[in-house]
BAFIRO-750563 format. One record per residue: x, y, z of N, C-alpha, C in turn; residue number from 1. Coordinates in nm, 3 decimals, decimal comma. Layout:
// BAFIRO-750563
[[X Y Z] [X Y Z] [X Y Z] NUM]
...
//
This chain:
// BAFIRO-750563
[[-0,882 -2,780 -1,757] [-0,824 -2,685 -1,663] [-0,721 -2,598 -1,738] 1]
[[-0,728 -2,462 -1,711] [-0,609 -2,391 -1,798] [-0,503 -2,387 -1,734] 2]
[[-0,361 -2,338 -1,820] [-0,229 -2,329 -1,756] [-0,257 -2,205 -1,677] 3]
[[-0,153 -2,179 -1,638] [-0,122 -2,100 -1,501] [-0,152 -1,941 -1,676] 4]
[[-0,016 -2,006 -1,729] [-0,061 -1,875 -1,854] [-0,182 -1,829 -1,915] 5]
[[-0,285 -1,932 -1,946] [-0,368 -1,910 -2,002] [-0,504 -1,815 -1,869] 6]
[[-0,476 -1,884 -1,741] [-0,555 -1,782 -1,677] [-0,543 -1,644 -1,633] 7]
[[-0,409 -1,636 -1,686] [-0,336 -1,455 -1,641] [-0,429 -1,408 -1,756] 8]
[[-0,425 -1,456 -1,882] [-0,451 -1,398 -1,985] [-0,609 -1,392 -1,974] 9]
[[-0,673 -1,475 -1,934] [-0,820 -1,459 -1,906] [-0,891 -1,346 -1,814] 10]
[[-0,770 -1,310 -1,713] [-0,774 -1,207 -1,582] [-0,778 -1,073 -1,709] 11]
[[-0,671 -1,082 -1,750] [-0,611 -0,942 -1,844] [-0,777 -0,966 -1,928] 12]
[[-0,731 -1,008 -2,019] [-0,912 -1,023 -2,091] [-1,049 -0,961 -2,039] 13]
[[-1,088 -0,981 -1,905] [-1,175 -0,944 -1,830] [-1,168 -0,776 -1,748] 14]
[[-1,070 -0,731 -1,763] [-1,036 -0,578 -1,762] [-1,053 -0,507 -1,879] 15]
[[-1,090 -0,562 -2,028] [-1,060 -0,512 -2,149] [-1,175 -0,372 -2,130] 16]
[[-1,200 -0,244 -2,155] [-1,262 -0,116 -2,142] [-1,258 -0,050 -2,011] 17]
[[-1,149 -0,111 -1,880] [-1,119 -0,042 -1,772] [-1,082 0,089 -1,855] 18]
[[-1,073 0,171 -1,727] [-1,009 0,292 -1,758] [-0,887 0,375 -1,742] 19]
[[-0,815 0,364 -1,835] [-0,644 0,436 -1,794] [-0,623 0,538 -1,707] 20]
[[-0,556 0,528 -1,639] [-0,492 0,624 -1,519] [-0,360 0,576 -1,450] 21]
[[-0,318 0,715 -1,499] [-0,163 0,739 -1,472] [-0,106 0,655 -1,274] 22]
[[-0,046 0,569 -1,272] [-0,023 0,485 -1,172] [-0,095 0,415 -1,146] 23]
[[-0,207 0,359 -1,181] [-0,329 0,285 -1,140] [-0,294 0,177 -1,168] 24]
[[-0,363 0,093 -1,070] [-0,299 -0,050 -1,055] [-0,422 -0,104 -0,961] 25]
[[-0,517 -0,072 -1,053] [-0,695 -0,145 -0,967] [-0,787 -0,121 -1,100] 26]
[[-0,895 -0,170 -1,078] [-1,033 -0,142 -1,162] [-1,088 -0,043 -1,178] 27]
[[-1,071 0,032 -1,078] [-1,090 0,210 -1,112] [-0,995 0,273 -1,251] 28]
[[-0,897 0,188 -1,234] [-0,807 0,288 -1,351] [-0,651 0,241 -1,362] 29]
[[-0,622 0,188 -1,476] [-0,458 0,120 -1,498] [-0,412 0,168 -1,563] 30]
[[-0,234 0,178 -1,537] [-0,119 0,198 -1,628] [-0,081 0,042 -1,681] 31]
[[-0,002 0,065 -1,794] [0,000 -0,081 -1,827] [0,042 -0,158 -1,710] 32]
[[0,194 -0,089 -1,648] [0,258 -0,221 -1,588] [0,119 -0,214 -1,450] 33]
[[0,062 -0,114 -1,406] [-0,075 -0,130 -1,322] [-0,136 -0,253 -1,372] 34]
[[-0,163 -0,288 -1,465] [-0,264 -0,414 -1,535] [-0,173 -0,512 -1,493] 35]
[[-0,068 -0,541 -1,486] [0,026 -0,619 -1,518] [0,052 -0,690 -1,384] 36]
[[0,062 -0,583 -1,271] [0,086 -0,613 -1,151] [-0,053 -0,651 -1,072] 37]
[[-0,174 -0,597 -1,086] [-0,271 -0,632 -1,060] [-0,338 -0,782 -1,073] 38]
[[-0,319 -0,814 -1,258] [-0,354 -0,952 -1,264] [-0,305 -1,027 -1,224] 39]
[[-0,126 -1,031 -1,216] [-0,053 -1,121 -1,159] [-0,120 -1,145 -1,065] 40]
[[-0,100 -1,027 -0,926] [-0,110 -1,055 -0,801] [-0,229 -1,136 -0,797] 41]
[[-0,349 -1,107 -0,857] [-0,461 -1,172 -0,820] [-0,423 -1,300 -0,802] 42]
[[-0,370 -1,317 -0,924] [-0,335 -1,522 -0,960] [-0,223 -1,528 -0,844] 43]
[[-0,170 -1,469 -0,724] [-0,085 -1,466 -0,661] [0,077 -1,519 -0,733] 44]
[[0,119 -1,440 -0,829] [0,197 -1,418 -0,865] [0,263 -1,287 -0,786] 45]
[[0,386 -1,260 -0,799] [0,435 -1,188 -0,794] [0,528 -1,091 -0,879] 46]
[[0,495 -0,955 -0,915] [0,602 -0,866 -1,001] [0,634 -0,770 -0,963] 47]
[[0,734 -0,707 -1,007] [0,740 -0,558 -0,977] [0,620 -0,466 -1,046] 48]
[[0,679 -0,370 -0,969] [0,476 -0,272 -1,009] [0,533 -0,153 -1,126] 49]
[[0,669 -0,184 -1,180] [0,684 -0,099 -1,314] [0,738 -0,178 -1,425] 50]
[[0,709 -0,099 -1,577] [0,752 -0,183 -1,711] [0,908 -0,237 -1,711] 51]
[[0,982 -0,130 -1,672] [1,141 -0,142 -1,707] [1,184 -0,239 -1,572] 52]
[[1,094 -0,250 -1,469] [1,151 -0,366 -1,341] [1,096 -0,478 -1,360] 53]
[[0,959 -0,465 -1,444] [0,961 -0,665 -1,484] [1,015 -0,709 -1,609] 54]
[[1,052 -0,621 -1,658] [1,132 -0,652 -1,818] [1,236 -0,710 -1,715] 55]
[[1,331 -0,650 -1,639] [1,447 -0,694 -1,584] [1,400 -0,829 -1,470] 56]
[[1,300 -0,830 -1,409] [1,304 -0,910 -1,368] [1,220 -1,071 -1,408] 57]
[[1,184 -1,089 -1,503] [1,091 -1,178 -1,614] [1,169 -1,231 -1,649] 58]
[[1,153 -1,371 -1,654] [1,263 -1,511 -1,723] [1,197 -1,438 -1,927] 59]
[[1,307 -1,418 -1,971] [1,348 -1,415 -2,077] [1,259 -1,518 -2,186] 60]
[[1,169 -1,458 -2,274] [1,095 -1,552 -2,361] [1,135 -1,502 -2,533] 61]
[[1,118 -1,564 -2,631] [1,151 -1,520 -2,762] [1,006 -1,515 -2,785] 62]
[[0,979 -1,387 -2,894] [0,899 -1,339 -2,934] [0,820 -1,465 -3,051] 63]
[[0,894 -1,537 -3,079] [0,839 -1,675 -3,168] [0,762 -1,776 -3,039] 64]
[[0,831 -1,752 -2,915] [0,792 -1,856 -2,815] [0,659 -1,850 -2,742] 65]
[[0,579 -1,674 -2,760] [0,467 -1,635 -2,698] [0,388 -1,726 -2,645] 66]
[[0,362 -1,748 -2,490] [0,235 -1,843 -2,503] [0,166 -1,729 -2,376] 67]
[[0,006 -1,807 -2,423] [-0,066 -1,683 -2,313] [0,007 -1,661 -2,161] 68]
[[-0,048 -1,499 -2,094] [0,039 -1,504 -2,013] [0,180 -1,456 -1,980] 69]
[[0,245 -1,423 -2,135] [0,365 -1,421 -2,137] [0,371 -1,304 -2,146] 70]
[[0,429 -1,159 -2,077] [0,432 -1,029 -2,100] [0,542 -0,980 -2,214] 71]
[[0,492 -0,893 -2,267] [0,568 -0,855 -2,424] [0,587 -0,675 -2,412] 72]
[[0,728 -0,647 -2,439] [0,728 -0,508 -2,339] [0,808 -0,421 -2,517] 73]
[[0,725 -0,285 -2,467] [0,780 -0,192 -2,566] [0,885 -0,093 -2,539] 74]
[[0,922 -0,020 -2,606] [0,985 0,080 -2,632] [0,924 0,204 -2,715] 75]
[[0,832 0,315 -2,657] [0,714 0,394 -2,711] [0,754 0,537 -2,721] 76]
[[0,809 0,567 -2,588] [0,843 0,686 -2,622] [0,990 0,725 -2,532] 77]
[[1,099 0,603 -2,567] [1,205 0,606 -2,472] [1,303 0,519 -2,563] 78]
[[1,427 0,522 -2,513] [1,522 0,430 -2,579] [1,489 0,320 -2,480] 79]
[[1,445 0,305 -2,419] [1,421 0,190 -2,259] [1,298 0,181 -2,268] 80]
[[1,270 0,039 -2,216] [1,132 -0,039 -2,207] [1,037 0,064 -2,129] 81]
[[0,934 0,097 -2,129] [0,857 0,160 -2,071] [0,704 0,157 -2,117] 82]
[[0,682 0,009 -2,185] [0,514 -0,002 -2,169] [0,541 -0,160 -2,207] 83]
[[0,487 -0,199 -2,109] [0,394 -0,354 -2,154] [0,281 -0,433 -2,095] 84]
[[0,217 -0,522 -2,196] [0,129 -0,600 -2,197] [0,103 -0,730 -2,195] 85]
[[-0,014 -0,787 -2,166] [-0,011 -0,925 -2,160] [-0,051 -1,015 -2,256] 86]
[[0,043 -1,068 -2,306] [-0,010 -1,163 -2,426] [-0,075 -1,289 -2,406] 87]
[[-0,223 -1,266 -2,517] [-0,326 -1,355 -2,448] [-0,346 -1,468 -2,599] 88]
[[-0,240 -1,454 -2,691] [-0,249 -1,585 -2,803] [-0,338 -1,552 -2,921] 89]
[[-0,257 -1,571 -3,005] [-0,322 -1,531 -3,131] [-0,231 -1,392 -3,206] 90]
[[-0,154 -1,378 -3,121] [-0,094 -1,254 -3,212] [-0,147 -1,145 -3,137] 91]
[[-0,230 -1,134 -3,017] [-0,293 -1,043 -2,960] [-0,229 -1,017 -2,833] 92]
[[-0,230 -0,871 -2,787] [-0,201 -0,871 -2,608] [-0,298 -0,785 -2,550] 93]
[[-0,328 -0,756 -2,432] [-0,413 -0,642 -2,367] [-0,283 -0,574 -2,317] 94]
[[-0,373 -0,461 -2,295] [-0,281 -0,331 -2,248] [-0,370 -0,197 -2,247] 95]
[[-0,304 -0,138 -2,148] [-0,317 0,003 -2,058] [-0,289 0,071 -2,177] 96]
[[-0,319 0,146 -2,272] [-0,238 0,225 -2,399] [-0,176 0,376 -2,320] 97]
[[-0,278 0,421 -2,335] [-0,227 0,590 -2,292] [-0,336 0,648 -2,206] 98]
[[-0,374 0,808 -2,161] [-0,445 0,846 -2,126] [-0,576 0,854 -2,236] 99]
[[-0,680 0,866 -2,192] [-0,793 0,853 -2,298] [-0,836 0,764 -2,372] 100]
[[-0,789 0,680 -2,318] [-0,746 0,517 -2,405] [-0,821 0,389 -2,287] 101]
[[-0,897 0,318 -2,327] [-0,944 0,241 -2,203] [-0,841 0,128 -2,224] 102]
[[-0,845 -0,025 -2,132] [-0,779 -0,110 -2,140] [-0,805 -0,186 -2,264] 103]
[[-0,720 -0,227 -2,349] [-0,758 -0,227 -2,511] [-0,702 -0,382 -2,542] 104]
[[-0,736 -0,429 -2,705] [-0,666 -0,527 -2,737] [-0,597 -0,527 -2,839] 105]
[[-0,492 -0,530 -2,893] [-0,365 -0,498 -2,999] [-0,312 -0,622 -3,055] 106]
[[-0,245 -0,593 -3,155] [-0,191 -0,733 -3,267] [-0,047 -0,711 -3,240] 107]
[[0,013 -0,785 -3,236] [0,137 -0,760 -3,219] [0,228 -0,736 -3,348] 108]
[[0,130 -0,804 -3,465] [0,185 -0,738 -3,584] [0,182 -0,617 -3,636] 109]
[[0,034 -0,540 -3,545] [0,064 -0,384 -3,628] [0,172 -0,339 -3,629] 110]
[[0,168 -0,231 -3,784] [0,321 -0,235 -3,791] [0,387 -0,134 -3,651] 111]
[[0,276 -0,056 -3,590] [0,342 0,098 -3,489] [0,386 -0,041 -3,407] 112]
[[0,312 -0,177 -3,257] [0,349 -0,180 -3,198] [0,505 -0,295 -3,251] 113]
[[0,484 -0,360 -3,371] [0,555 -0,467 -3,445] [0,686 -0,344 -3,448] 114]
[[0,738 -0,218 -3,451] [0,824 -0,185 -3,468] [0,860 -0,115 -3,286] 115]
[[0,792 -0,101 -3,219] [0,844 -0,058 -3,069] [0,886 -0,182 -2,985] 116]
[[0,840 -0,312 -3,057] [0,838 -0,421 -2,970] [1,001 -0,456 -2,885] 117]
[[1,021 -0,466 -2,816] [1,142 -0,478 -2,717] [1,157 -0,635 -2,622] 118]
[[1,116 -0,693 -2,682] [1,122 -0,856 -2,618] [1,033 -0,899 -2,569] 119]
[[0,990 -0,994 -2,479] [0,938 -1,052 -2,359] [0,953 -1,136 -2,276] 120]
[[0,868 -1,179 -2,195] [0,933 -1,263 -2,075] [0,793 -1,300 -1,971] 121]
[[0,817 -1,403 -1,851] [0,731 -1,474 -1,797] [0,776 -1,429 -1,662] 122]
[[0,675 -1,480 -1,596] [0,626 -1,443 -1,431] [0,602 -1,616 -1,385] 123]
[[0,537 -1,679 -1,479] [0,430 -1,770 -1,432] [0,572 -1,887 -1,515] 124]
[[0,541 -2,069 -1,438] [0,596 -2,167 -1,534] [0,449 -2,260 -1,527] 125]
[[0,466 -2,366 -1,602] [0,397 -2,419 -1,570] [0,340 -2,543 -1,472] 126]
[[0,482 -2,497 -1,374] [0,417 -2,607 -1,267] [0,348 -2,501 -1,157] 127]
[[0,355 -2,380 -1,206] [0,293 -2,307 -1,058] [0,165 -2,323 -1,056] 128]
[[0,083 -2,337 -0,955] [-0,034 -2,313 -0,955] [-0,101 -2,141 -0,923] 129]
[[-0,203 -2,140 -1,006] [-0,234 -1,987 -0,994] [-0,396 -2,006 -0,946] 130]
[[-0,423 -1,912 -0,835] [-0,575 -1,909 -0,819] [-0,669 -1,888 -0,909] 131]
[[-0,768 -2,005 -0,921] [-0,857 -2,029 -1,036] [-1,009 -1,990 -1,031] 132]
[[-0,982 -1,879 -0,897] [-1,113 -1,847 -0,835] [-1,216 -1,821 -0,987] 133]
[[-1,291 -1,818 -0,992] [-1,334 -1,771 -1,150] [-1,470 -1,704 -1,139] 134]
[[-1,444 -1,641 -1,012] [-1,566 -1,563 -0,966] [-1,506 -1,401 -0,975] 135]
[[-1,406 -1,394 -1,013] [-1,298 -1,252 -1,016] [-1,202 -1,257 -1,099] 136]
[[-1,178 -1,165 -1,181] [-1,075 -1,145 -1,269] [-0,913 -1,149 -1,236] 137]
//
Protein backbone atom coordinates (compact mmCIF):
# COMPACT_ATOMS: atom_id res chain seq x y z
CA UNK A 1 0.00 0.00 0.00
CA UNK A 2 1.58 3.48 -0.69
CA UNK A 3 2.01 6.47 1.72
CA UNK A 4 -0.39 9.14 1.55
CA UNK A 5 2.99 10.88 -0.29
CA UNK A 6 3.73 8.46 -2.60
CA UNK A 7 0.04 8.51 -4.04
CA UNK A 8 -0.05 12.42 -4.54
CA UNK A 9 2.96 11.77 -6.52
CA UNK A 10 1.38 8.97 -8.59
CA UNK A 11 -1.85 11.47 -9.18
CA UNK A 12 0.86 14.27 -10.35
CA UNK A 13 2.62 11.44 -12.55
CA UNK A 14 -0.60 10.57 -14.36
CA UNK A 15 -1.22 14.28 -15.62
CA UNK A 16 2.42 14.24 -17.10
CA UNK A 17 1.57 15.89 -21.14
CA UNK A 18 -1.74 17.74 -19.76
CA UNK A 19 -1.89 20.98 -21.13
CA UNK A 20 -0.79 24.42 -19.55
CA UNK A 21 -3.25 27.08 -19.08
CA UNK A 22 -3.03 30.15 -17.36
CA UNK A 23 -5.40 29.46 -14.00
CA UNK A 24 -6.27 25.98 -14.81
CA UNK A 25 -6.76 23.75 -12.19
CA UNK A 26 -8.46 20.54 -14.20
CA UNK A 27 -7.37 18.15 -17.09
CA UNK A 28 -8.27 20.46 -19.71
CA UNK A 29 -5.36 22.67 -18.74
CA UNK A 30 -2.98 23.55 -15.46
CA UNK A 31 -0.99 26.23 -13.84
CA UNK A 32 1.45 24.73 -11.60
CA UNK A 33 -0.15 25.61 -8.29
CA UNK A 34 -3.58 24.37 -10.66
CA UNK A 35 -1.74 20.79 -10.63
CA UNK A 36 -1.05 21.18 -7.17
CA UNK A 37 -4.47 21.97 -5.95
CA UNK A 38 -6.19 19.58 -8.17
CA UNK A 39 -4.14 16.44 -7.13
CA UNK A 40 -4.32 17.25 -3.62
CA UNK A 41 -7.97 17.72 -3.64
CA UNK A 42 -8.53 14.53 -5.43
CA UNK A 43 -6.59 12.60 -2.54
CA UNK A 44 -8.95 14.94 -0.44
CA UNK A 45 -6.35 16.96 0.80
CA UNK A 46 -6.66 20.30 1.16
CA UNK A 47 -4.52 23.61 -0.23
CA UNK A 48 -4.67 26.85 -1.21
CA UNK A 49 -5.21 27.22 -5.07
CA UNK A 50 -1.90 29.59 -5.40
CA UNK A 51 2.17 29.02 -5.27
CA UNK A 52 3.01 31.88 -2.75
CA UNK A 53 -0.34 30.62 -0.36
CA UNK A 54 0.84 27.00 -0.09
CA UNK A 55 4.47 27.90 0.30
CA UNK A 56 2.97 29.87 3.37
CA UNK A 57 0.72 27.53 4.26
CA UNK A 58 2.82 23.89 3.93
CA UNK A 59 4.54 22.42 7.11
CA UNK A 60 8.10 23.35 6.28
CA UNK A 61 10.36 20.39 4.72
CA UNK A 62 14.35 20.61 4.00
CA UNK A 63 15.28 20.14 0.61
CA UNK A 64 17.68 17.00 1.86
CA UNK A 65 14.29 15.68 3.51
CA UNK A 66 12.22 15.32 0.00
CA UNK A 67 9.95 12.43 0.15
CA UNK A 68 7.27 11.84 -2.64
CA UNK A 69 4.47 14.15 -2.38
CA UNK A 70 6.38 16.80 -0.87
CA UNK A 71 5.86 20.21 -2.89
CA UNK A 72 9.17 22.08 -3.79
CA UNK A 73 8.46 25.81 -4.73
CA UNK A 74 10.52 28.30 -6.96
CA UNK A 75 11.43 31.62 -7.43
CA UNK A 76 11.31 32.11 -11.62
CA UNK A 77 10.52 35.23 -12.41
CA UNK A 78 9.98 37.15 -8.95
CA UNK A 79 11.90 37.81 -5.76
CA UNK A 80 8.75 35.66 -4.18
CA UNK A 81 7.75 32.11 -4.62
CA UNK A 82 5.63 31.93 -7.60
CA UNK A 83 5.90 28.37 -9.21
CA UNK A 84 5.75 24.96 -7.72
CA UNK A 85 5.74 21.34 -8.10
CA UNK A 86 5.32 18.02 -6.89
CA UNK A 87 8.09 15.98 -5.91
CA UNK A 88 7.71 12.46 -6.96
CA UNK A 89 11.51 10.90 -5.71
CA UNK A 90 14.48 10.50 -7.34
CA UNK A 91 15.58 13.99 -7.71
CA UNK A 92 12.50 14.50 -9.95
CA UNK A 93 9.17 16.75 -9.62
CA UNK A 94 6.16 17.30 -12.10
CA UNK A 95 5.06 20.61 -12.93
CA UNK A 96 2.88 23.06 -14.95
CA UNK A 97 6.19 24.91 -16.62
CA UNK A 98 4.88 27.82 -18.70
CA UNK A 99 2.56 28.46 -21.58
CA UNK A 100 3.40 26.07 -24.52
CA UNK A 101 4.82 23.76 -22.21
CA UNK A 102 2.62 20.58 -21.35
CA UNK A 103 2.68 19.10 -17.72
CA UNK A 104 6.41 18.00 -17.64
CA UNK A 105 9.06 16.14 -15.52
CA UNK A 106 12.27 18.08 -14.15
CA UNK A 107 15.47 17.20 -11.97
CA UNK A 108 15.79 19.20 -9.32
CA UNK A 109 19.43 19.32 -9.95
CA UNK A 110 19.28 21.13 -13.25
CA UNK A 111 21.35 23.77 -12.76
CA UNK A 112 18.21 26.70 -14.11
CA UNK A 113 15.62 24.95 -11.57
CA UNK A 114 18.74 23.91 -8.76
CA UNK A 115 19.36 27.77 -8.74
CA UNK A 116 15.44 29.23 -8.53
CA UNK A 117 14.75 26.57 -5.96
CA UNK A 118 13.06 28.39 -2.82
CA UNK A 119 12.36 25.53 -0.26
CA UNK A 120 9.58 23.10 0.30
CA UNK A 121 6.98 21.77 2.31
CA UNK A 122 3.98 19.13 2.88
CA UNK A 123 0.17 19.03 2.76
CA UNK A 124 -0.03 15.30 3.50
CA UNK A 125 1.66 13.32 7.07
CA UNK A 126 1.75 10.09 7.23
CA UNK A 127 -0.99 9.11 9.29
CA UNK A 128 -3.54 10.74 6.90
CA UNK A 129 -5.30 8.66 4.83
CA UNK A 130 -5.66 9.74 1.17
CA UNK A 131 -8.22 8.26 -1.40
CA UNK A 132 -6.68 5.30 -3.13
CA UNK A 133 -9.37 5.18 -5.70
CA UNK A 134 -6.90 4.00 -8.50
CA UNK A 135 -9.39 4.21 -11.12
CA UNK A 136 -8.52 8.25 -11.35
CA UNK A 137 -5.63 10.26 -11.04
Amino acid sequence: MPSPGEELARRALAYLGAPYRFGGSSPAGFDCSGLVFHVHGRAGVVVPRTAPAQRRAALPVRMDALEPGDLVFFRIGSANVDHVGVYVGDGRFVHAPRSARPVSLERLDDPYYRRKAAGAGRFWTPAQPVDEDTTRP
